[in-house]
C-alpha positions in Angstrom: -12.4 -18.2 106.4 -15.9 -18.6 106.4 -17.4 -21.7 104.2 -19.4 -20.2 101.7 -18.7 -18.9 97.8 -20.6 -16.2 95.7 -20.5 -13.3 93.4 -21.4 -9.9 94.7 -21.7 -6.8 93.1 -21.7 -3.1 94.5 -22.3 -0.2 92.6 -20.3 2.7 93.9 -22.9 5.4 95.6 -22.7 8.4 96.5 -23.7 9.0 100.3 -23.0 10.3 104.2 -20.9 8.6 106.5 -18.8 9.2 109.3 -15.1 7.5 109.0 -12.5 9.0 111.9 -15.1 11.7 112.2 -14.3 12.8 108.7 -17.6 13.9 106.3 -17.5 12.9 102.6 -20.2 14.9 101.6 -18.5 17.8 100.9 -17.5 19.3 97.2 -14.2 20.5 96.5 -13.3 23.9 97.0 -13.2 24.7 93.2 -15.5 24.0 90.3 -14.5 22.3 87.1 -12.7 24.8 84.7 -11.8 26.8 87.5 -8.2 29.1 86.5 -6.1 29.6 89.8 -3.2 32.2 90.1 -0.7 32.3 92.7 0.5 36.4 92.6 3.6 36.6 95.2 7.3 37.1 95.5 10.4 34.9 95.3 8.1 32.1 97.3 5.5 31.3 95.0 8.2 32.5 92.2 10.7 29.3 93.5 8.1 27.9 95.7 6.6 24.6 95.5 3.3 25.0 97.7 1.2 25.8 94.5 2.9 22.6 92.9 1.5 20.0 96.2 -1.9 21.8 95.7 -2.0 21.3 91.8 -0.6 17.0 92.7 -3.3 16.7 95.8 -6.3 18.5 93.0 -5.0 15.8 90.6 -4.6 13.2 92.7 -8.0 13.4 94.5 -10.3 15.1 91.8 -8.7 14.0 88.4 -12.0 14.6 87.0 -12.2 18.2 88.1 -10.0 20.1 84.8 -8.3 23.2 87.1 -5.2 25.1 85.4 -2.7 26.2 88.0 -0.5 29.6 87.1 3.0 30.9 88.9 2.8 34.2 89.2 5.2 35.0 91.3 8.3 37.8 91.0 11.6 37.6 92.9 11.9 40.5 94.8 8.0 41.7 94.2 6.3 43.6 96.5 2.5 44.8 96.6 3.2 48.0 94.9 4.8 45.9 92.1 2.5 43.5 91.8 -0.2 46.5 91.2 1.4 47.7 88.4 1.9 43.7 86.6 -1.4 42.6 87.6 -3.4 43.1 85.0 -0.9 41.8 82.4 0.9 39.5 84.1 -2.0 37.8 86.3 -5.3 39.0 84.0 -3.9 37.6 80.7 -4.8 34.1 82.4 -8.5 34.7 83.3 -8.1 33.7 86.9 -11.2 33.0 88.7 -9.4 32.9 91.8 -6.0 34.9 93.2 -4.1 33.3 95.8 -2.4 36.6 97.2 1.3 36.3 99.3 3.4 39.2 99.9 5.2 41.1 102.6 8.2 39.9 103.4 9.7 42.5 100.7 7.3 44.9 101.7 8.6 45.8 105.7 12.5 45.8 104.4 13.9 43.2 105.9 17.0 45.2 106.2 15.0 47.9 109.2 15.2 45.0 111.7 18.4 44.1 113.3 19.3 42.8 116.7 19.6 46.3 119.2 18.0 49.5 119.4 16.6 50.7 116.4 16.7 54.6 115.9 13.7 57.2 115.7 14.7 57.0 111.9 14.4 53.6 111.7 11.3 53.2 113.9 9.7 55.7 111.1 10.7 53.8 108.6 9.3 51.1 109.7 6.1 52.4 110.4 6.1 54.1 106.8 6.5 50.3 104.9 4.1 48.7 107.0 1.7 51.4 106.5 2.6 51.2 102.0 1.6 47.6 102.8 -1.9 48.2 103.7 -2.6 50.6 101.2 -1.0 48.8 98.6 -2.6 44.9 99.6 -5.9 47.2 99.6 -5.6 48.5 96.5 -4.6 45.1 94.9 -7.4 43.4 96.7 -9.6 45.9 95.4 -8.7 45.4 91.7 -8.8 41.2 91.9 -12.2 41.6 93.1 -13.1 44.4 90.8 -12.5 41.8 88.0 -15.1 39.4 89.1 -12.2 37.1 90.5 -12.4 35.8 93.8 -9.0 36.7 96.3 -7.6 34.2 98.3 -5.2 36.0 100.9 -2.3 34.2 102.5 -0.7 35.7 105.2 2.9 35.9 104.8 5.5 32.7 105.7 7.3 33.2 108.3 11.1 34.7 108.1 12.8 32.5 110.9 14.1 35.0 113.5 13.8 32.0 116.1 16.4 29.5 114.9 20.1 29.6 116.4 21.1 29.0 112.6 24.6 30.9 111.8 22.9 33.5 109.9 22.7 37.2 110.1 19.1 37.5 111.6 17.3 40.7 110.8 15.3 40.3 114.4 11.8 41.4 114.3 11.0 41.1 110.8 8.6 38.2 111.5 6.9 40.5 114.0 6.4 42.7 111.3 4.7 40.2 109.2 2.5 39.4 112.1 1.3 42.9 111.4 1.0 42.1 107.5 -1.1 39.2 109.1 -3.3 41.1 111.0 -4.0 44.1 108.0 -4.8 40.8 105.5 -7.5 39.1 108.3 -9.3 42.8 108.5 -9.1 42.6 104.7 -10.6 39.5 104.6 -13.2 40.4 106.8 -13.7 43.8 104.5 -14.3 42.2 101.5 -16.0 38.7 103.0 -13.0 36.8 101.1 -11.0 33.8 102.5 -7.7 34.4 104.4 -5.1 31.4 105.2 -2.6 31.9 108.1 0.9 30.6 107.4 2.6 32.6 109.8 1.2 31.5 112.8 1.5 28.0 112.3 4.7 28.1 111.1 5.6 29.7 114.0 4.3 27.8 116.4 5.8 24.5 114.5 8.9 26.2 115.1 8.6 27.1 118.8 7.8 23.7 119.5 10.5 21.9 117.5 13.4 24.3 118.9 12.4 23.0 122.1 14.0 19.9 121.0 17.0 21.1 118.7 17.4 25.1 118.8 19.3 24.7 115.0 15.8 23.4 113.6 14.3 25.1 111.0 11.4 24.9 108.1 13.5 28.0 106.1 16.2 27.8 104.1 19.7 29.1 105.5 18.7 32.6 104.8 15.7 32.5 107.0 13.3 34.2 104.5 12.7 31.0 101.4 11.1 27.8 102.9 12.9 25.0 101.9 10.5 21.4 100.6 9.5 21.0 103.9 8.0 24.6 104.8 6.6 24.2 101.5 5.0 21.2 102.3 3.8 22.9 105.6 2.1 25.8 103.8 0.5 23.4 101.4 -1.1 21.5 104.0 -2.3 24.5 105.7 -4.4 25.6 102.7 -5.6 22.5 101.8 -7.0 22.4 105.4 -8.6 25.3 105.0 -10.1 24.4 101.8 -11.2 20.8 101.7 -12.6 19.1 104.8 -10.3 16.0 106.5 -11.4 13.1 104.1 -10.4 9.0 103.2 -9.1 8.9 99.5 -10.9 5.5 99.2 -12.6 3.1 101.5 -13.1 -1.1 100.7 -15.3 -2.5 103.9 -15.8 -6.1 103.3 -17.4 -8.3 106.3 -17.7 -11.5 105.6 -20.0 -12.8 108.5 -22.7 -10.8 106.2 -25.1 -12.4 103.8 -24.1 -9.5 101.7 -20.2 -9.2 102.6 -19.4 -6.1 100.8 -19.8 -3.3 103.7 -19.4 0.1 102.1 -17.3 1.7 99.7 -16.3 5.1 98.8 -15.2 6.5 95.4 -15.0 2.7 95.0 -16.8 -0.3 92.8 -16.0 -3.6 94.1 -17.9 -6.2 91.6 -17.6 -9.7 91.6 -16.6 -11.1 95.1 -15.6 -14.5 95.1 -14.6 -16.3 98.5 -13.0 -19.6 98.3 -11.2 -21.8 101.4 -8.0 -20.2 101.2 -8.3 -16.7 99.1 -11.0 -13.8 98.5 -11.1 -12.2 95.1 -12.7 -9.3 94.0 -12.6 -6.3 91.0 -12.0 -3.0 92.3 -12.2 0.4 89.9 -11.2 3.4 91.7 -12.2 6.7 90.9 -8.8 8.8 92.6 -5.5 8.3 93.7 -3.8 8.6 96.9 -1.3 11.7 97.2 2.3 10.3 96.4 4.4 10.2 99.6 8.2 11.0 97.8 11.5 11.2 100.3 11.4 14.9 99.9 8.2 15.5 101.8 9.0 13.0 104.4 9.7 15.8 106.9 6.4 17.6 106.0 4.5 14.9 107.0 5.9 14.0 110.0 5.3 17.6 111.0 1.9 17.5 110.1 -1.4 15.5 110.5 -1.4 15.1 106.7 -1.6 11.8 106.5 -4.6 11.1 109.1 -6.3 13.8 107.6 -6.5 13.1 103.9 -4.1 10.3 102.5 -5.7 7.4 103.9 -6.7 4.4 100.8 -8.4 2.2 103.7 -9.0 -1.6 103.1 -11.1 -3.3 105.8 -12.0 -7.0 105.9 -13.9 -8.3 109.1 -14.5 -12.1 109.6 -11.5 -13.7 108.7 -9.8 -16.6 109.7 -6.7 -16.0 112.4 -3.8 -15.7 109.9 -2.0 -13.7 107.6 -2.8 -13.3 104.1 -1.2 -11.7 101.2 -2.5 -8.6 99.6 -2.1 -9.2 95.4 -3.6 -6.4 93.1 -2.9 -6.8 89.3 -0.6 -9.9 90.1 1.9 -7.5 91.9 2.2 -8.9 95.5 1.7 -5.7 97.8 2.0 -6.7 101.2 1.3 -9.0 103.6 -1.8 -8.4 106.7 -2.6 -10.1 109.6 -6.1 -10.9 110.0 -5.9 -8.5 113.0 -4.7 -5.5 110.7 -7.1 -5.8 108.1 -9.9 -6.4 110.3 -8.8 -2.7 111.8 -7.9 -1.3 108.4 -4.8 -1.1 106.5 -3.8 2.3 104.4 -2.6 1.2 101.2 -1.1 4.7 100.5 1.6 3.6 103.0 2.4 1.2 100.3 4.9 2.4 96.8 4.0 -1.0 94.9 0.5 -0.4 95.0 -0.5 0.2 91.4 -2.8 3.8 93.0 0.6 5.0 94.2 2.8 4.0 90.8 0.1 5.9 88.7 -0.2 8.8 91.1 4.1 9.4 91.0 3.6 8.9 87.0 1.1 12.0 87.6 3.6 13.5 90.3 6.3 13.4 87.3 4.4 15.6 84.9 3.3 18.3 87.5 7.0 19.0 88.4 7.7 18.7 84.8 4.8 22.0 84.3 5.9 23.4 87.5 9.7 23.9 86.0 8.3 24.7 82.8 6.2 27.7 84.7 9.3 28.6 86.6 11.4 29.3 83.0 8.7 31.3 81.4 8.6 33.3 84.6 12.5 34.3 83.9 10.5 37.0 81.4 8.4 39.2 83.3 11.1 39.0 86.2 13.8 40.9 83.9 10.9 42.7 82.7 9.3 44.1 85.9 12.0 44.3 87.9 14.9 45.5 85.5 13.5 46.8 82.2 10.6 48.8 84.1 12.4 51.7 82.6 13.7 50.9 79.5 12.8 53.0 76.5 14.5 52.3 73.8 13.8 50.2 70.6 12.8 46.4 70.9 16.4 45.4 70.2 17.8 42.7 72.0 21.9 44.2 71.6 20.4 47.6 73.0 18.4 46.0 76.1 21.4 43.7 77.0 23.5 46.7 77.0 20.9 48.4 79.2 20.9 45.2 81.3 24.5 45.4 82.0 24.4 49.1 82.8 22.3 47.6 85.5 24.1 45.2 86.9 27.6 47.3 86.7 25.1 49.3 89.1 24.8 46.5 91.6 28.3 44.7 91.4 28.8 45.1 94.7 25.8 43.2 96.0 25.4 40.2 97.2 22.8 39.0 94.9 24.5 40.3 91.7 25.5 36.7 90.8 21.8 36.0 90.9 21.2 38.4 88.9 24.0 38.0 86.5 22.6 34.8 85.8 19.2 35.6 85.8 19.3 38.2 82.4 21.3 35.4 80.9 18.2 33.3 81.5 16.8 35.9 80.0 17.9 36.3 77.0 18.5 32.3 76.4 14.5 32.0 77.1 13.3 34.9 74.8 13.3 32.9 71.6 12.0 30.0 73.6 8.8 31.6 74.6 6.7 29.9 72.1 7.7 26.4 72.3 7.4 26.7 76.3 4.1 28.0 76.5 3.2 25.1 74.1 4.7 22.8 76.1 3.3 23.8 79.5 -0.2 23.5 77.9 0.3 20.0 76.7 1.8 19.2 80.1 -1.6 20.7 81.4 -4.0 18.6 79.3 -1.8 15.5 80.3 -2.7 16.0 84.0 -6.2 16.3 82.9 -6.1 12.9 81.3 -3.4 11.1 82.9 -5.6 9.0 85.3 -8.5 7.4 84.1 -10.3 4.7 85.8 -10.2 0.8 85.3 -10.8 -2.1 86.7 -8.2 -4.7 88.8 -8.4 -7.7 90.3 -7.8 -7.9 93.8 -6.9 -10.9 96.0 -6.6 -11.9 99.7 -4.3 -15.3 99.4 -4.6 -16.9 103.3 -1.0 -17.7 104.5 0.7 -19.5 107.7 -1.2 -18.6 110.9 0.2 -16.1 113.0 2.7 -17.1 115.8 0.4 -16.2 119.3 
């Protein structure tokens, strides 16, 4: 290591550079205080593609306060969602609507493998043709309300895979026709559409080529399972934030002034010694935690390159390896070759960035499940108390209730159901205390990470073999 000692400190800036081609001069997508809805079926109502955005916000903005609402309906359709909207999605004063529907819409149950009749063909026509009207009218009334519509078209339903699953053929083909009406919209209305289906697709075509069981969707070919999720998640992000480096530590220590350039990033105090190089990093965001349940996701996806890279860089060392030591905890070791091309510490669980990021990770699953239970309430309610109108008795609208279900015993998704108005009825008296909690769970994320300063060190070790 080069024979010199010193204290240096950089104040972190911000300004334009180039890193992988990526710009970091761009603001996020939102603005501080900004209230996002997701209004959608059984997708966003189970989903967890709203959950990844509301982690990578939190991760890579914590100072950027955005609330995050499910607003999603098993079974919903456009026409539904019309008639909730305003007091199911307004009641949150949304400045922005993420919009997904259509795979209840075309009636999954018109496509089948074969002719389809005149009838049917009709049919057809006559859904996708309530679809436009009804994603007009509903993009109509979000922007109406001063909020700004976000339209995503719909996620695939897997017609492709050679899964052992009845497969309503052409439904997806369908939804490319949802696609299309929602990009006209777009264009209409000057407001930003997001293609899932094509990608998705396309993800699939290529990975069938390789195993023709693959898939992204669950075993009924409609619900994405994680990994989908994961898939759609990274397709909106990269349509809202431009590919960026979490943080970035350039040290080059053939400089009079070693510290290079960092990025949401103060490096103070550099002290270089024979054998070691220590310096006090605070970081101002944390990288996205990479759990075992996204795994697939990202190996389907450029995720990673794109925007979960916590670069370290040292030039000028000495040909050996040396041990990476942040807060005392031992992270790694780097040969002198690696870190002089850059090492991503997000690759790294130990790291204290990624401990404190799945601390974080914890609580936004804990709000998303918390969301998911109140949602139990407007799902009975809009979809099978629509035409109650009796007293507000609970004994008279369970009786109601099990007219209902009597009415769909044979069904396949009457256990669903069943369950479901038990939910119900077990979450009613809950209401309160849930709501309360999914606000305190909301001001956690808020203040969960705040910034402080570690020590760093770079402890030289046995030279490498040649």
């Amino acid at each position: 290591m080069q024979q010199f000692r010193g204290i240096y400190t950089a104040v972190f800036l911000t300004f334009s550079f180039l890193f992988f081609g990526f710009s970091q001069t761009s603001s996020p997508f939102f603005k501080n205080g900004d209230v996002i809805c997701f209004l959608g079926d059984s997708i966003t109502h189970g989903g967890q593609y709203h959950e990844f955005l509301q982690l990578f916000y939190a991760t890579r903005y914590p100072n950027l306060k955005l609330t995050f609402h499910n607003c999603g309906i098993s079974g919903d359709n456009a026409a539904g969602m019309i008639d909730r909207f305003e007091e199911d999605v307004m009641k949150h004063k949304p400045t922005h609507v993420f919009l997904m529907t259509g795979m209840n819409d075309v009636q999954r149950t018109l496509y089948f493998e074969g002719t389809a009749s005149k009838k049917i063909l009709k049919q057809r026509a006559n859904a996708l043709d309530a679809y436009e009207r009804n994603t007009t009218q509903l993009a109509e009334k979000i922007i109406a309300y001063g909020v700004t519509p976000i339209f995503l078209t719909p996620s695939i339903y897997d017609q492709y895979s050679k899964i052992e699953q009845e497969n309503n053929l052409g439904c997806n083909d369908a939804l490319i026709e949802c696609s299309h009406h929602l990009k006209k919209l777009g264009n209409k209305y000057d407001a930003l559409v997001i293609d899932l289906n094509m990608p998705m697709r396309k993800l699939m075509e290529r990975e069938l080529k390789k195993d023709s069981l693959f898939t992204i969707i669950g075993k009924d070919r409609v619900h994405p399972r994680t990994t989908g999720h994961f898939i759609m998640f990274h397709e909106i992000i990269s349509r809202l934030e431009k590919p960026g480096i979490i943080s970035k530590i350039a040290i080059d220590l053939s400089q009079n002034e070693p510290i290079n350039s960092s990025l949401n990033t103060t490096i103070e105090e550099l002290h270089i010694s024979e054998n070691a190089l220590f310096f006090n990093v605070t970081e101002k965001c944390l990288t996205f935690p990479v759990s075992d349940q996204v795994q697939s996701g990202l190996s389907l996806t450029l995720f990673e390159e794109k925007y979960n890279w916590h670069m370290l860089q040292v030039d000028g060392l000495e040909k050996a390896n040396y041990d990476l030591i942040i807060e005392d905890e031992y992270i790694n070791s780097f040969s002198h070759h690696e870190l002089e091309k850059g090492v991503n510490l997000a690759n790294y669980e130990n790291s204290p960035q990624n401990i404190q990021a799945k601390a974080l990770q914890k609580i936004i699953a804990d709000y998303r499940k918390t969301s998911f239970q109140l949602r139990i309430i407007p799902f009975i309610k809009y979809k099978y108390l629509q035409n109650y109108n009796g007293q507000d008795d609970l004994a008279e609208k369970r009786m109601y209730l099990n007219n209902q279900l009597k009415v769909i015993e044979q069904k396949p998704y009457h256990g669903y159901i069943k369950s479901s108005m038990e939910a119900y009825f077990e979450t009613l008296p809950k209401i309160d205390s849930l709501e309360k909690r999914k606000r305190q769970l909301s001001e956690q994320i808020h203040s969960m990470y705040t910034p402080r300063m570690q020590q760093w060190k770079l402890i030289k070790g046995p030279s490498p073999r040649i």
